[in-house]
Backbone as CSV, one residue per row, in Angstrom:
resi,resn,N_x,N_y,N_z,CA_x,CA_y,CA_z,C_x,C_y,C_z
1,UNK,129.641,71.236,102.997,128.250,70.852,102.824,127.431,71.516,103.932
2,UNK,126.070,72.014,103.202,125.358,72.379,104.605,124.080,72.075,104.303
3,UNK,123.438,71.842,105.456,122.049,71.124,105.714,121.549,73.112,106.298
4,UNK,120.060,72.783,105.023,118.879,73.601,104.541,117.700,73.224,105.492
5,UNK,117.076,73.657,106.154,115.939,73.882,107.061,115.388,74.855,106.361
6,UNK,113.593,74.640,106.353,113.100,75.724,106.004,111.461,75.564,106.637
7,UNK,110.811,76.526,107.046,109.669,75.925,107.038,108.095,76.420,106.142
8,UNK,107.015,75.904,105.630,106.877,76.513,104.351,105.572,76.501,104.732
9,UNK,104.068,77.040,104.472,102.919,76.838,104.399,102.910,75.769,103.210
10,UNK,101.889,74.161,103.496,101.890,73.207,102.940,101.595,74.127,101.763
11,UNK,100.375,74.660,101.804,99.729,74.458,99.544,101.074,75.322,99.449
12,UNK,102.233,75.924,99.833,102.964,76.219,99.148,104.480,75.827,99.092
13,UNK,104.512,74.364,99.533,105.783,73.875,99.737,106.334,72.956,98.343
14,UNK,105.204,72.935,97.420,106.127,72.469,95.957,106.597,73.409,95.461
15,UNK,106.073,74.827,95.124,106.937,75.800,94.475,107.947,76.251,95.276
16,UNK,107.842,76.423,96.814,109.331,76.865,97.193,110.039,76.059,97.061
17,UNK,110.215,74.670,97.215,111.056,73.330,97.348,111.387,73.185,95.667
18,UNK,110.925,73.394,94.746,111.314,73.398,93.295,112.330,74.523,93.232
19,UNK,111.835,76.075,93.463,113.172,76.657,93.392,114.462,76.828,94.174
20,UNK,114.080,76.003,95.301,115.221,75.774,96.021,115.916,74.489,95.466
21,UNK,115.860,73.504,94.817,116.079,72.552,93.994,116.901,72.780,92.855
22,UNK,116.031,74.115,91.983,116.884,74.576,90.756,117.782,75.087,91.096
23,UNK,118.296,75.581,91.659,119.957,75.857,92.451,120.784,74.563,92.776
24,UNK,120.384,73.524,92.425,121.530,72.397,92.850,121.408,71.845,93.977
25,UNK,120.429,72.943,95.109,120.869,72.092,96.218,120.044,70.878,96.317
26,UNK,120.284,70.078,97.595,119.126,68.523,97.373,119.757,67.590,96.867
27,UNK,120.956,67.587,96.296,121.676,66.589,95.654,122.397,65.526,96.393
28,UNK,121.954,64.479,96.427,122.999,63.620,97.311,123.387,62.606,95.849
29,UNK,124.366,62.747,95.908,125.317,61.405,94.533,124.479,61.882,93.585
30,UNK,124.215,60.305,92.877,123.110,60.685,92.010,121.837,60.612,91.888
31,UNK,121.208,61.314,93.111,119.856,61.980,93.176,120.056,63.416,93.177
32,UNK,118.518,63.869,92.863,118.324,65.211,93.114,116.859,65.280,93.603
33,UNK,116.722,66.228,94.290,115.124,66.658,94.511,115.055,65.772,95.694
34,UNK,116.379,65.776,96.585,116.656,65.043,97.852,115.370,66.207,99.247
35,UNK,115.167,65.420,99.880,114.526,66.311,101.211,113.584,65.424,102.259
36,UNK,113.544,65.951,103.035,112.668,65.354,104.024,111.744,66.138,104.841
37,UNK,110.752,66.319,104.613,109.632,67.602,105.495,108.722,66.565,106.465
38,UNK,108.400,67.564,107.467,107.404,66.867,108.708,106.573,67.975,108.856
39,UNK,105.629,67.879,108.751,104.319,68.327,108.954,104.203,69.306,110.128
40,UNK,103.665,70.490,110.648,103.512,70.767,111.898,102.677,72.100,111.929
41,UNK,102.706,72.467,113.157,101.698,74.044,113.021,102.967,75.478,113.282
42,UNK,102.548,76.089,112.027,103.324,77.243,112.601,102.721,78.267,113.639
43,UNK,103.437,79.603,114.843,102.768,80.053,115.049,103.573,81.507,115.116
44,UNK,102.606,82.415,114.898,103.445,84.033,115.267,102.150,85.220,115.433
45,UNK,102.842,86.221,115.302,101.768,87.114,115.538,102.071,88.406,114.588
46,UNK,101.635,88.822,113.545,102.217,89.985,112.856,102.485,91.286,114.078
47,UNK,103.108,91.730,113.613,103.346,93.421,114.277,102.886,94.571,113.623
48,UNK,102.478,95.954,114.100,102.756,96.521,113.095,103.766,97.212,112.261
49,UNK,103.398,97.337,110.916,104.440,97.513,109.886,104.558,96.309,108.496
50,UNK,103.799,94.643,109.634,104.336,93.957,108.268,102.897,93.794,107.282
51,UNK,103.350,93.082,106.843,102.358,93.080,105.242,102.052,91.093,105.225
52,UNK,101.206,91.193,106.402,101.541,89.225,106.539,100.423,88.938,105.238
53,UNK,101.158,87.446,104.804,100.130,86.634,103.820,99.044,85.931,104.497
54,UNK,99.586,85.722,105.969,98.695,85.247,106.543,98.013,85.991,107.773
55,UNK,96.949,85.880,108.778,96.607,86.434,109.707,96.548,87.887,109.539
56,UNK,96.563,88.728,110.695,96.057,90.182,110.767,97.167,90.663,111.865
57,UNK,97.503,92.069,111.925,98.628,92.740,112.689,97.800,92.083,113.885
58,UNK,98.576,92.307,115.061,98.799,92.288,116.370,97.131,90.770,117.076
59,UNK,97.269,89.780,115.866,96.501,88.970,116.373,97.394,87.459,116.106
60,UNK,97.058,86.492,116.949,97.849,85.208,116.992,97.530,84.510,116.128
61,UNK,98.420,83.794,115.346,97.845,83.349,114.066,98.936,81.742,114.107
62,UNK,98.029,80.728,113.507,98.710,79.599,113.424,98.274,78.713,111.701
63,UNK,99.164,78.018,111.262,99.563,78.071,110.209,99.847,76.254,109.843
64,UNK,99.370,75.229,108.820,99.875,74.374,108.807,100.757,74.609,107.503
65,UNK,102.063,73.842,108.258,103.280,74.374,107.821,104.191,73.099,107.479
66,UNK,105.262,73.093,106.203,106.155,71.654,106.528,107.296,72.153,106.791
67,UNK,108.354,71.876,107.534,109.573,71.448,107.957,110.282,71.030,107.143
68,UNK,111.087,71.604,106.052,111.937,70.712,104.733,113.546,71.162,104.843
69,UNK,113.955,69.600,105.202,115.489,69.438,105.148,115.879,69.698,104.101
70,UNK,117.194,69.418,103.633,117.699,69.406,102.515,119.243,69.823,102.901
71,UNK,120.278,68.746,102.082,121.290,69.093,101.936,122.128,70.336,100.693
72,UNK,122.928,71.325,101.013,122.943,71.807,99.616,124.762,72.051,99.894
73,UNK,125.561,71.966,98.691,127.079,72.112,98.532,127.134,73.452,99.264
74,UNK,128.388,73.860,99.457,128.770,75.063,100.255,128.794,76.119,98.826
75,UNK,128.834,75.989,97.750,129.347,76.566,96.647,127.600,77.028,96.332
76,UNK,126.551,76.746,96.463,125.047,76.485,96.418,124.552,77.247,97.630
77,UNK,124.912,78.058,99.078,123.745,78.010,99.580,123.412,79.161,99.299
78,UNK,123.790,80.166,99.181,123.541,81.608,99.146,122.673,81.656,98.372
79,UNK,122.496,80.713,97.039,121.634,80.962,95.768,120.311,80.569,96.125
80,UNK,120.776,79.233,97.137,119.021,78.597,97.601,118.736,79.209,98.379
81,UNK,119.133,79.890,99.429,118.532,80.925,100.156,118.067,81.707,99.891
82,UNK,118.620,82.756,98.853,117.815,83.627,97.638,116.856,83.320,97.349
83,UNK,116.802,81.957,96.454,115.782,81.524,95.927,114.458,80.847,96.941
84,UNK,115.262,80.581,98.088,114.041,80.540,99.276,112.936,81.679,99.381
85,UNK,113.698,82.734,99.541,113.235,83.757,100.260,112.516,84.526,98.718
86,UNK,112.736,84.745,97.448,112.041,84.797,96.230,111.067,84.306,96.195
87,UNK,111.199,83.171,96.256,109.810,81.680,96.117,108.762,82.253,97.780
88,UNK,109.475,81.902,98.447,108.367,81.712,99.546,107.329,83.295,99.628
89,UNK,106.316,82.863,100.067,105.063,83.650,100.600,105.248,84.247,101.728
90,UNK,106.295,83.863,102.716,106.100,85.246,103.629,106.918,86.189,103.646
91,UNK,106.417,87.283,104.391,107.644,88.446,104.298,109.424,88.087,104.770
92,UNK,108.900,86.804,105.771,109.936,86.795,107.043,110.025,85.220,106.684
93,UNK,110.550,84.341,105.998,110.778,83.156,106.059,111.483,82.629,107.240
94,UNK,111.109,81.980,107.668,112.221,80.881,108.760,113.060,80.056,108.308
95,UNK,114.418,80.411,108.544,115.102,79.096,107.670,116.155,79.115,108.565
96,UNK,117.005,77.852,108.551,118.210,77.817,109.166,118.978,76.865,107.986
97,UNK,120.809,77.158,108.756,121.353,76.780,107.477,122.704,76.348,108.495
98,UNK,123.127,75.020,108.608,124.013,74.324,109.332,125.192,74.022,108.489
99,UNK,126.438,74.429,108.824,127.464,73.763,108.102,127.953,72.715,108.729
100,UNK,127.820,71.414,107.986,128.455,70.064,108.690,129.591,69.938,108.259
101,UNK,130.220,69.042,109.500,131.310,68.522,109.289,131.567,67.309,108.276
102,UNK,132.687,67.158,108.133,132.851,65.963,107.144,133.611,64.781,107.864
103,UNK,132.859,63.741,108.298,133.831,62.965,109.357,133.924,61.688,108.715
């Protein structure tokens, strides 16, 4: 099992969180469409070269952003990650991806 981190610009955290969903992950027993997001500000600065959705090359740019957990099977993450990085709006998604133990 591994726990899904991601972090998303709010107006666009139902469509990434839906196709990260249609992959299975989020499932605990019998739920689905499992997660938990916290609110916060993103911040970065494009470089040049990228193609940001948000802000302008080489200026500081901050972003309200959610934080969405999610558990997904080990057999599942590669697909939700895909489908993270498909779905989401930036060039460079932030995501992390933890394999837990089973105790």
């Amino acid at each position: 099992m591994y726990k899904l981190a991601f972090f998303v610009p709010t107006e666009d955290a139902e469509r990434v969180k839906e196709a990260v969903f249609t992959t299975g992950a989020g499932r605990i027993g019998d739920y689905e469409a499992c997660c938990f997001q916290t609110p916060g500000t993103g911040q970065f600065r494009p470089l040049a070269g990228a193609n940001p959705h948000i802000g302008q090359i080489d200026e500081l740019e901050t972003a309200e952003e959610l934080k969405v957990e999610l558990v997904c099977q080990d057999a599942l993450i590669h697909a939700a990650i895909t489908a993270l990085k498909a779905a989401h709006p930036y060039e460079e998604p932030a995501y992390e991806a933890w394999l837990l133990a089973d105790l």
